[in-house]
N, CA, C and O atoms as a GROMACS GRO file, in nm:
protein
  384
    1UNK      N    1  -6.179  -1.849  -0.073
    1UNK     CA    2  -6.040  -1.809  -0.068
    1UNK      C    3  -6.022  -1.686  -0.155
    1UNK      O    4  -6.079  -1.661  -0.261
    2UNK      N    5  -5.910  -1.596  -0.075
    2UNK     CA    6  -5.903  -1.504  -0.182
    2UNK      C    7  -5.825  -1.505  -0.249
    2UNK      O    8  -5.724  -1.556  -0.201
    3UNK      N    9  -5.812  -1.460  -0.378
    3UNK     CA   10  -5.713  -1.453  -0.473
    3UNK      C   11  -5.625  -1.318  -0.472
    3UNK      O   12  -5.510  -1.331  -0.516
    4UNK      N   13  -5.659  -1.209  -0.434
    4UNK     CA   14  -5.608  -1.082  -0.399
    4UNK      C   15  -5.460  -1.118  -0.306
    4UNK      O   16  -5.353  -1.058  -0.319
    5UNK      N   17  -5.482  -1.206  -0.233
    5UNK     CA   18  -5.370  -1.188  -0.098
    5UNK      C   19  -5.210  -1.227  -0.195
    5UNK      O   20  -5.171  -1.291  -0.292
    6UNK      N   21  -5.161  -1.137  -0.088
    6UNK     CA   22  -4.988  -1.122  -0.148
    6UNK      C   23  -4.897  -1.214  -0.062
    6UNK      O   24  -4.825  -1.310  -0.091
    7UNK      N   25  -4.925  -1.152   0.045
    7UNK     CA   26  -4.779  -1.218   0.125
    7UNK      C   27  -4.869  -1.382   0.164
    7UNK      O   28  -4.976  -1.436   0.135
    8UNK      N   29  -4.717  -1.418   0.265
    8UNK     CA   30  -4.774  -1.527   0.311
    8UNK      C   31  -4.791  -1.491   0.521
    8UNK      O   32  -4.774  -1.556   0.624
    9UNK      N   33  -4.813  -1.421   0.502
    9UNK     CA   34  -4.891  -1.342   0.658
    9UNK      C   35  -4.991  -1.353   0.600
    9UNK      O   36  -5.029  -1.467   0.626
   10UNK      N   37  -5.069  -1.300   0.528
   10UNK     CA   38  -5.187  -1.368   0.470
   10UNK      C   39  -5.255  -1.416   0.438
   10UNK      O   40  -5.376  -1.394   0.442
   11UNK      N   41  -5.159  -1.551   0.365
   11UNK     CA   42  -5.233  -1.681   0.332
   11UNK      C   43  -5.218  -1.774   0.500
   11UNK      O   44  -5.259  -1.884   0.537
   12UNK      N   45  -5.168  -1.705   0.544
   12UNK     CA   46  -5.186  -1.768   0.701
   12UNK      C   47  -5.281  -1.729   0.764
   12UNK      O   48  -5.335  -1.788   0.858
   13UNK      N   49  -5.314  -1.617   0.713
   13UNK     CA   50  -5.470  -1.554   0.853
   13UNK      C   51  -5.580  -1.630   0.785
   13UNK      O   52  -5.671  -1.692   0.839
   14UNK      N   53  -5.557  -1.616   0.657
   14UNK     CA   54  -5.663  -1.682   0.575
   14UNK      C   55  -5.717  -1.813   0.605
   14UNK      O   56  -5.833  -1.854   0.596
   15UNK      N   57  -5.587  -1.884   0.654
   15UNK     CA   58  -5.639  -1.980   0.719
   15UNK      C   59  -5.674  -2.061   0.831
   15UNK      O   60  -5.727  -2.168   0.860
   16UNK      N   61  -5.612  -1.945   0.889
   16UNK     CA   62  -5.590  -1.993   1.059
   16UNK      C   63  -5.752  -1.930   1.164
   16UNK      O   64  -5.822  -1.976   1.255
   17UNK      N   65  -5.745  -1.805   1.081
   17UNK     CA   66  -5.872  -1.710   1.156
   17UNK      C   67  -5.938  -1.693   1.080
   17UNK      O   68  -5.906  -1.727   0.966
   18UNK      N   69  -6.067  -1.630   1.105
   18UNK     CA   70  -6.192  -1.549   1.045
   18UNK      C   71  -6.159  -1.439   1.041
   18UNK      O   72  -6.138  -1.360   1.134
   19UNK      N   73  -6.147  -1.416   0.864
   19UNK     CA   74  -6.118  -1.259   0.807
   19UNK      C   75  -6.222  -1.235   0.698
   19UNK      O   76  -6.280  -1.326   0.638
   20UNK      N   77  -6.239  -1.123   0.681
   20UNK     CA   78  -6.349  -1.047   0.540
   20UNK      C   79  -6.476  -1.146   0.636
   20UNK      O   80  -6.510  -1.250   0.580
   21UNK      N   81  -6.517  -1.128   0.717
   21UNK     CA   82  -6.601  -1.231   0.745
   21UNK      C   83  -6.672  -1.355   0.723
   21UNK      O   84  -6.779  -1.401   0.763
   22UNK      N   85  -6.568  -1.397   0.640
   22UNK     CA   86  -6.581  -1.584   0.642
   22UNK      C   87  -6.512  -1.645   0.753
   22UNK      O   88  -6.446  -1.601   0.847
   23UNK      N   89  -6.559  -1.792   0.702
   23UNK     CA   90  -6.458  -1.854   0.760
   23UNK      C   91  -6.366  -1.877   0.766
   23UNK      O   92  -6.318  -1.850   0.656
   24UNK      N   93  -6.272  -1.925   0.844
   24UNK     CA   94  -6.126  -1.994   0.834
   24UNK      C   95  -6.102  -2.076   0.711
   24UNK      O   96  -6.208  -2.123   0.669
   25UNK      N   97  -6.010  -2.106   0.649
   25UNK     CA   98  -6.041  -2.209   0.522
   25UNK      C   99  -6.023  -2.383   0.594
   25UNK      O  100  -6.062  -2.493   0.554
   26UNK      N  101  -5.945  -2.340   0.715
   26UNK     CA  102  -5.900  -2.428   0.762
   26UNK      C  103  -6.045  -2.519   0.867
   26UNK      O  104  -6.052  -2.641   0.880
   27UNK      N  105  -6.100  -2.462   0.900
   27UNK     CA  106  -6.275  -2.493   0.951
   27UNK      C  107  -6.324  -2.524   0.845
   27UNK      O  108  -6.383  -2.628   0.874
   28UNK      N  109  -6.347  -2.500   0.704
   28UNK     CA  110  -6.392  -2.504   0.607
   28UNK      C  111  -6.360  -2.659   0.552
   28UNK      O  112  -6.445  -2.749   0.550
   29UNK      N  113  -6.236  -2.672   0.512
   29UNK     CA  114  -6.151  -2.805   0.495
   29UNK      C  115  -6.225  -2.934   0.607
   29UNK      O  116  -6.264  -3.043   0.565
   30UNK      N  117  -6.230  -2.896   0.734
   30UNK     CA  118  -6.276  -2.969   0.868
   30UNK      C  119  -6.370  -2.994   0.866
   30UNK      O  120  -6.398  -3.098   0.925
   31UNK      N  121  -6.482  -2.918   0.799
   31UNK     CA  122  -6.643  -2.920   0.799
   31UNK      C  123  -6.727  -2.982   0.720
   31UNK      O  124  -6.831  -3.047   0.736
   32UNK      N  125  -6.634  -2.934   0.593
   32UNK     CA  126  -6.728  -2.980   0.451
   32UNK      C  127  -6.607  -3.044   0.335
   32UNK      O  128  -6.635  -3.058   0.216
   33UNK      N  129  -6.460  -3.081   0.398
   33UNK     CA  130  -6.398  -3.182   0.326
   33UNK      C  131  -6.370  -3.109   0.160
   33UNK      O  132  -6.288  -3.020   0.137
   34UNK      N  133  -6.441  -3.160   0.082
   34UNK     CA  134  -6.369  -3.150  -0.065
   34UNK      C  135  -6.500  -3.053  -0.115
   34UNK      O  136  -6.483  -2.986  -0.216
   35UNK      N  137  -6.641  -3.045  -0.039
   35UNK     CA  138  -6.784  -3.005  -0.083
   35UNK      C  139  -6.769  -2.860  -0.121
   35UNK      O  140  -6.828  -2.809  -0.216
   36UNK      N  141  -6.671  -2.787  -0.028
   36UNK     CA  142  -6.728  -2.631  -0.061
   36UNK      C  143  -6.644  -2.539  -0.162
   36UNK      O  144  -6.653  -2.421  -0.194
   37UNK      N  145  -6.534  -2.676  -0.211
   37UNK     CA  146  -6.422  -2.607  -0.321
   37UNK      C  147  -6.535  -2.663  -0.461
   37UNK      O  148  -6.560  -2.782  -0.481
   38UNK      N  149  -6.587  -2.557  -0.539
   38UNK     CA  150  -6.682  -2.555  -0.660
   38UNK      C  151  -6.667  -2.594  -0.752
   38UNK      O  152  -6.734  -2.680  -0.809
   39UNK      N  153  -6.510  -2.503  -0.814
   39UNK     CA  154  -6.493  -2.579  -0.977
   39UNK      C  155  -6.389  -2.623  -0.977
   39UNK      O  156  -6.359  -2.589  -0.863
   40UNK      N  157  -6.244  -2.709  -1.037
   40UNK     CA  158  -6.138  -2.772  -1.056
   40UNK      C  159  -6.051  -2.655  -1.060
   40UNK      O  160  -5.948  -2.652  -0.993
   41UNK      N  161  -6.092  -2.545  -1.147
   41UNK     CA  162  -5.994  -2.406  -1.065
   41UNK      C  163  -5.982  -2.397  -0.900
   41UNK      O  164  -5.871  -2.396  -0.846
   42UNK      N  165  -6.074  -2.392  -0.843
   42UNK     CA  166  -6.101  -2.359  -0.694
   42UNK      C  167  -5.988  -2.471  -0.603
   42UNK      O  168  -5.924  -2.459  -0.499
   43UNK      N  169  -6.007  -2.597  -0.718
   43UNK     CA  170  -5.937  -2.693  -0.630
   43UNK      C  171  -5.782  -2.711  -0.664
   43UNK      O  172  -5.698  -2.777  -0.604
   44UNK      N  173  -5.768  -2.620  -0.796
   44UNK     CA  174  -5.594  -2.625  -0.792
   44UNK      C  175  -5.547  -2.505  -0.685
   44UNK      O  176  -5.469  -2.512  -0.590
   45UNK      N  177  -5.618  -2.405  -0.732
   45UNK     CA  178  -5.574  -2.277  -0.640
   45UNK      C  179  -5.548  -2.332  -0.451
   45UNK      O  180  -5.466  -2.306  -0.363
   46UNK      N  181  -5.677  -2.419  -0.464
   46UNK     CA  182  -5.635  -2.453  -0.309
   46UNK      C  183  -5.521  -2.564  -0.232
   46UNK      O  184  -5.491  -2.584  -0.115
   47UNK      N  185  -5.475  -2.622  -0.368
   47UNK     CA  186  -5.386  -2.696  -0.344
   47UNK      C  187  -5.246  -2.634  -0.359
   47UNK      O  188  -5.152  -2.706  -0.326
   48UNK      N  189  -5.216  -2.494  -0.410
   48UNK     CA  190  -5.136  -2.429  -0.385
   48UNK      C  191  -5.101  -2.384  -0.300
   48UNK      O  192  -4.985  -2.373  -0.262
   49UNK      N  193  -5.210  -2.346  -0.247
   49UNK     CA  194  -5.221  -2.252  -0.110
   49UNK      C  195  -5.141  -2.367  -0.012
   49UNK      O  196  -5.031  -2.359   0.043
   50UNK      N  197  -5.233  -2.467  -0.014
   50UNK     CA  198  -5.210  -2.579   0.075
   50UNK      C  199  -5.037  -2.610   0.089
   50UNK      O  200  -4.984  -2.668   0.183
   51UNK      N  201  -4.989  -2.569   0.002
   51UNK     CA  202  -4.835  -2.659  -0.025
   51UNK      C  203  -4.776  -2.544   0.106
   51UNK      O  204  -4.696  -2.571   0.196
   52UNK      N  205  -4.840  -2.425   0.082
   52UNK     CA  206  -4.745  -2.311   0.156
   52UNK      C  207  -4.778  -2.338   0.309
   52UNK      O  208  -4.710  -2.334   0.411
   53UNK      N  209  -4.901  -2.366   0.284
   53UNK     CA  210  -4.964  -2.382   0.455
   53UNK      C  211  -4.917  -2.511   0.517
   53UNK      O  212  -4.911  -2.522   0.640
   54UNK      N  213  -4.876  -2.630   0.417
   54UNK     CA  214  -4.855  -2.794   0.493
   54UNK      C  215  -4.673  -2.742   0.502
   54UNK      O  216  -4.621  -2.782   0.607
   55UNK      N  217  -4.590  -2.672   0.420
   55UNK     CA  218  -4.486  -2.622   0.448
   55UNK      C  219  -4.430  -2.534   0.589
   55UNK      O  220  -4.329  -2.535   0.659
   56UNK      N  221  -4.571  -2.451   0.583
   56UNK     CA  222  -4.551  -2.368   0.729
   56UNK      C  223  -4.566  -2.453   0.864
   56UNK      O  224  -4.501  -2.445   0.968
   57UNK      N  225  -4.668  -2.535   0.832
   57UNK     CA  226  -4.695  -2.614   0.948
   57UNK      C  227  -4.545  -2.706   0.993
   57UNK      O  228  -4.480  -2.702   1.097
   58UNK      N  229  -4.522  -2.795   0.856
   58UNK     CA  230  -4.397  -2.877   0.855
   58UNK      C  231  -4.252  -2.802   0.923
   58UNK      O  232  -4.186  -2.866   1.004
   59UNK      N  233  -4.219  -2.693   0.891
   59UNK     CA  234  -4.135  -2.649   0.926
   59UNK      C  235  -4.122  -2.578   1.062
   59UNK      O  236  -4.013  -2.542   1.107
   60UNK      N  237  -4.286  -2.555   1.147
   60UNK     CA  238  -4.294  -2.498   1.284
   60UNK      C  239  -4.289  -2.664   1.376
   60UNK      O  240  -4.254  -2.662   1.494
   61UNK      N  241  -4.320  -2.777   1.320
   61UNK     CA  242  -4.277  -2.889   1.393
   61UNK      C  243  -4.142  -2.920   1.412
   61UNK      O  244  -4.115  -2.933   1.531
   62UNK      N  245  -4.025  -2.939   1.319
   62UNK     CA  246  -3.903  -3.000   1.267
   62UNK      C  247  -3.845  -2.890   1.350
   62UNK      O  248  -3.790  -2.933   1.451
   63UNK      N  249  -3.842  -2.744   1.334
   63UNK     CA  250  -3.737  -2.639   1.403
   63UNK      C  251  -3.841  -2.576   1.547
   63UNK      O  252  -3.803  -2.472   1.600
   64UNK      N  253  -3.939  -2.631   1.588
   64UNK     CA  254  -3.995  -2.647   1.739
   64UNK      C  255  -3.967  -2.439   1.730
   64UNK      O  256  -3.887  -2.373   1.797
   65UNK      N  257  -4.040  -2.402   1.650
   65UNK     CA  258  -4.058  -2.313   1.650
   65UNK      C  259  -4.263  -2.258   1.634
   65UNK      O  260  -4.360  -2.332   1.651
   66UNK      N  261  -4.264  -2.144   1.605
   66UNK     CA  262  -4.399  -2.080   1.655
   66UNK      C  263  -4.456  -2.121   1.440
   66UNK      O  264  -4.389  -2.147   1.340
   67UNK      N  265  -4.575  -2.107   1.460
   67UNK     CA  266  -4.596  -2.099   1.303
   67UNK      C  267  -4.610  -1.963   1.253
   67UNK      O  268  -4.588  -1.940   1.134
   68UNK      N  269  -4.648  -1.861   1.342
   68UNK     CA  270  -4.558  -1.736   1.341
   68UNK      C  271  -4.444  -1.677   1.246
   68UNK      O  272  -4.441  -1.594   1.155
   69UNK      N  273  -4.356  -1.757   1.311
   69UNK     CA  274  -4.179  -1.775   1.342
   69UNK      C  275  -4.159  -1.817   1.195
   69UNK      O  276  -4.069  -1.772   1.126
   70UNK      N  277  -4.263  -1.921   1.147
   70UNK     CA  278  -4.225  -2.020   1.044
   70UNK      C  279  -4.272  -1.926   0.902
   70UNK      O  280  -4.202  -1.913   0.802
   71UNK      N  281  -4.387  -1.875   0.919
   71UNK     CA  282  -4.455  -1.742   0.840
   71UNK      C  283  -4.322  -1.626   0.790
   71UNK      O  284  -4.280  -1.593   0.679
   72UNK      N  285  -4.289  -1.593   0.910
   72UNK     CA  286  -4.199  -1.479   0.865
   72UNK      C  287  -4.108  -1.489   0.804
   72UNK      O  288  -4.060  -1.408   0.725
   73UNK      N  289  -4.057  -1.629   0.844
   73UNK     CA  290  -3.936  -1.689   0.754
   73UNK      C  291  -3.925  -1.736   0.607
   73UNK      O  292  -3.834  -1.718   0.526
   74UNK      N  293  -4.074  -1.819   0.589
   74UNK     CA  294  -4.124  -1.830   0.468
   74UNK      C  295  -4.165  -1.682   0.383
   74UNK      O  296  -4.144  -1.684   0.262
   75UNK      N  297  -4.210  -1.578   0.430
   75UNK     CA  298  -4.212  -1.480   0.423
   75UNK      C  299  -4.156  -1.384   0.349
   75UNK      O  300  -4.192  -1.314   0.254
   76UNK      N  301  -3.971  -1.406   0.475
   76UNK     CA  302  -3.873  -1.327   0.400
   76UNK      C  303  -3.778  -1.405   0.264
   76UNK      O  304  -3.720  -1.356   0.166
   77UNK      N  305  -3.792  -1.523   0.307
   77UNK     CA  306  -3.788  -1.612   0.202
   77UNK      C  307  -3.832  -1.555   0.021
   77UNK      O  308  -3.771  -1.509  -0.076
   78UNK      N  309  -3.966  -1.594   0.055
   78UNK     CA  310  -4.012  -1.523  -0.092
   78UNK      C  311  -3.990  -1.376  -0.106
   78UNK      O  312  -3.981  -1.343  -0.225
   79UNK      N  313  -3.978  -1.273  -0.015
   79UNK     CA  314  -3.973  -1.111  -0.047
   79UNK      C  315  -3.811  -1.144  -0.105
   79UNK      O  316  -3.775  -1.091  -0.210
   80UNK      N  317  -3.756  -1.198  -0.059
   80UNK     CA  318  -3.551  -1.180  -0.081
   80UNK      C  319  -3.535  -1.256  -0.223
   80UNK      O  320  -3.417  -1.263  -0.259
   81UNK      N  321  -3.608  -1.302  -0.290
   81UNK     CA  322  -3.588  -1.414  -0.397
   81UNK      C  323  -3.732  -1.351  -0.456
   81UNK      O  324  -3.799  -1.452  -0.478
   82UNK      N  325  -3.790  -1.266  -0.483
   82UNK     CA  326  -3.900  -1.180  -0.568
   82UNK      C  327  -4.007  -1.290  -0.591
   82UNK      O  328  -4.047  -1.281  -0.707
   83UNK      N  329  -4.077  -1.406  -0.514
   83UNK     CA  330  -4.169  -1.450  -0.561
   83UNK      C  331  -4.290  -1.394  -0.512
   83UNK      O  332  -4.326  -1.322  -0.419
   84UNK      N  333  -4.346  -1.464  -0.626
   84UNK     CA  334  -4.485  -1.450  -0.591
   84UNK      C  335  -4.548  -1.595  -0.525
   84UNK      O  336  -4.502  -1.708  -0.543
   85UNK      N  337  -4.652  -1.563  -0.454
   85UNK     CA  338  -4.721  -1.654  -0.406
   85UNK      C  339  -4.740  -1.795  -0.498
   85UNK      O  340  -4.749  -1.899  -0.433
   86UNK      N  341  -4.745  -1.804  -0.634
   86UNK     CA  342  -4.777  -1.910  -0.710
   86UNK      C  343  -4.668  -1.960  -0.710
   86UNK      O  344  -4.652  -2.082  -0.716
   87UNK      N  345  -4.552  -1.857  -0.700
   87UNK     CA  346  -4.384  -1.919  -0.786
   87UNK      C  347  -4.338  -1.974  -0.643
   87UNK      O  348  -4.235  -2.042  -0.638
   88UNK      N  349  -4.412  -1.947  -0.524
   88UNK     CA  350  -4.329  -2.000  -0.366
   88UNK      C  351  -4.364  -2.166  -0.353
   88UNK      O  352  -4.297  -2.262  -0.314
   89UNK      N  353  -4.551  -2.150  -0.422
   89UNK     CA  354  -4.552  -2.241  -0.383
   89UNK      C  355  -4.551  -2.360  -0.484
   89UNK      O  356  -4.604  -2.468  -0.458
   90UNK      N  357  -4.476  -2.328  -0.622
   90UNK     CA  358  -4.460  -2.425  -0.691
   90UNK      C  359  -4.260  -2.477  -0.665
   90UNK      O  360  -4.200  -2.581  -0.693
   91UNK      N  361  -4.217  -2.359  -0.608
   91UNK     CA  362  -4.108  -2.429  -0.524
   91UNK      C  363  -4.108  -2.515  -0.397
   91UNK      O  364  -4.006  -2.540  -0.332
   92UNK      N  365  -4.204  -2.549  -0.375
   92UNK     CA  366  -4.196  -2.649  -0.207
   92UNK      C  367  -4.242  -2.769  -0.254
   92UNK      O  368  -4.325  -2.784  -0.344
   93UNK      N  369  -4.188  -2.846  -0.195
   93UNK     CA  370  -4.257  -2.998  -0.209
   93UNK      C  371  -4.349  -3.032  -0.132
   93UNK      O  372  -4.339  -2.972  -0.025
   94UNK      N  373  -4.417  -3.086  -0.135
   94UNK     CA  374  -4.571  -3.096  -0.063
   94UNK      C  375  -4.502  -3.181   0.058
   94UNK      O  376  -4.447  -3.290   0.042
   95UNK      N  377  -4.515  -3.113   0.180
   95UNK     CA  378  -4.493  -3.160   0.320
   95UNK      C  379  -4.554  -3.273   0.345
   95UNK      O  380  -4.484  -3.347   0.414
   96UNK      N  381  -4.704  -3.338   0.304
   96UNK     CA  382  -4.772  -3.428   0.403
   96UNK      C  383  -4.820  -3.564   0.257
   96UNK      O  384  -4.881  -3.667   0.285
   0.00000   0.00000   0.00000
């Protein structure tokens, strides 16, 4: 995972597709479970991530919208209210 990424168009490709030529994180999660996150840093960072991604997902089910749709919104969300990626996703409650 990278730590560089800003928006959350990002932390969505990151996990949806193959970018920088890895894998998906989301194939990753599917494949090798809890094995390929290394140190207890690796595994908070990814549980952050996770809150934004089980949020995006949660919210493209409930409003039968695109996860797209749900991205941009979460998106403009954090750009209109100055967060950052850590501060978005210590505002959401864990969807699942």
């Amino acid at each position: 995972m990278m730590r560089s990424l800003k928006t959350v168009h990002q932390v969505w490709q990151e996990w949806s597709v193959v970018i920088h030529g890895g894998p998906a994180v989301r194939n990753l999660e599917e494949i090798h479970c809890l094995s390929w996150r290394n140190t207890s840093a690796d595994k908070r960072f990814l549980f952050r991530r996770r809150k934004i991604i089980d949020h995006i997902i949660a919210t493209a089910q409930a409003q039968c919208i695109s996860h797209e749709q749900a991205v941009c919104a979460r998106e403009t969300h954090r750009t209109q209210n100055k967060l950052t990626l850590n501060a978005l996703s210590g505002s959401l409650k864990r969807s699942t």
